[in-house]
Each structure stands twice: as C-alpha cells, then as structure tokens.
N, C-alpha and C positions, 0 to 999 in steps of 0.2 A: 854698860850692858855686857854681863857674862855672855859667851856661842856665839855673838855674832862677829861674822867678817866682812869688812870695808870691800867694796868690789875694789878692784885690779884696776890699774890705770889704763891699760890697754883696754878693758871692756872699754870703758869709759870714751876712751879715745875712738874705738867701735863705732861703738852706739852714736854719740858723736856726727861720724862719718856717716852711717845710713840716716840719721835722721836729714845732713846736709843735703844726698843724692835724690830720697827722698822728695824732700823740698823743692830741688831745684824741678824733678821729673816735674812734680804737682802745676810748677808757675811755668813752666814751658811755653807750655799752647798758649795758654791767657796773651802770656807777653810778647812771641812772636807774631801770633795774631795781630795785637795792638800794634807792634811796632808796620807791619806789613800795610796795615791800613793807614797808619797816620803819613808814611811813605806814600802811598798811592793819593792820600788828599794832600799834599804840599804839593806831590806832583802837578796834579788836578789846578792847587790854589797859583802855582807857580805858572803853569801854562796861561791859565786867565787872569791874571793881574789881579785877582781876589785876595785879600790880604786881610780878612776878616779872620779874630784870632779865635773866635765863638765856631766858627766852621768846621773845626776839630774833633770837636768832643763829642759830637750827634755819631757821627759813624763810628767812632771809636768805642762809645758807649754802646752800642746795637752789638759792635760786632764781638768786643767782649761779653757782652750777657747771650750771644749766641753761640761764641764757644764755652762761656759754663754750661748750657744747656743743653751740648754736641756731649766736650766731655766729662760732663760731670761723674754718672757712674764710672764710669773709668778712674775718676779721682778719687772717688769713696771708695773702690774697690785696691787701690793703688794703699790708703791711707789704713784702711781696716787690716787687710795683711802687713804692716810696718808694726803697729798698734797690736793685734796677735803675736805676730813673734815678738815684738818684744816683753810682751807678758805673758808668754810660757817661758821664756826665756830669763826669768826671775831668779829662778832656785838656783839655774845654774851659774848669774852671777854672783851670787850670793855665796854658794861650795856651804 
C-alpha cells in the first residue's frame, strides 16, 4: 500500500494503556461490590456454622445485577467517550 503509515509504537502502547485504565475503572464497582458481599456472607456463614456452599451466589448475584443497574450509565458513558476519542483520534494516528 503506497501513503500509508504504520502507527508509532508508542501510540500503540497508548491506546494500549487507556484501554487497560479504562477496563479496570469499568469492572471496579461490579468487583468490589462482589467481593464486599461475599466477605459479609462468610462472615454471616462463619458466625452460624452454615457451611452450605449454594449460600453464596443468591446475594452475590442480586447484588452484582444491582450494581450494573446503579452503575450502568456511568459505564456506557465511561465506554462511549474512550470509543469517541479513540475514533477521532484515527487521522491523527495515522499522520
């Protein structure tokens, strides 16, 4: 292909890095959430001698599909500006 130029390693290594920072902002909540809860039910399972391994997943599950639904726009809003700049952000990898 005549005129075209290979992006730059550095872009590369960029784009790269905000897609990582990104990612991580996005699974934050989800995960700290999860883990917050599944700490407070061992707690719970440890206190009462409950050692049923099924007693886990019901809160965890609730309280994960309650923080996608707390923050979900926040994530679509998080994911659509990364996705915008990176495509106006084309020509100028490109030069």
């Amino acid at each position: 292909m005549i005129g075209v130029k290979i992006m730059d390693q550095n872009i590369v290594i960029d784009i790269g890095i905000e897609a990582i920072k990104t990612a991580l902002m996005l699974a934050a909540p989800i995960l700290l959430i999860g883990l917050l809860v599944g700490l407070i039910v061992s707690i719970v399972q440890a206190t009462t001698q409950i050692q049923e391994q099924t007693l886990s997943f019901i809160p965890k599950i609730v309280a994960i599909s309650l923080t996608l639904l707390l923050f979900g726009p926040w994530m679509m809003n998080i994911m659509n500006s990364f996705t915008i700049r990176l495509i106006q952000n084309i020509p100028s990898y490109i030069k």
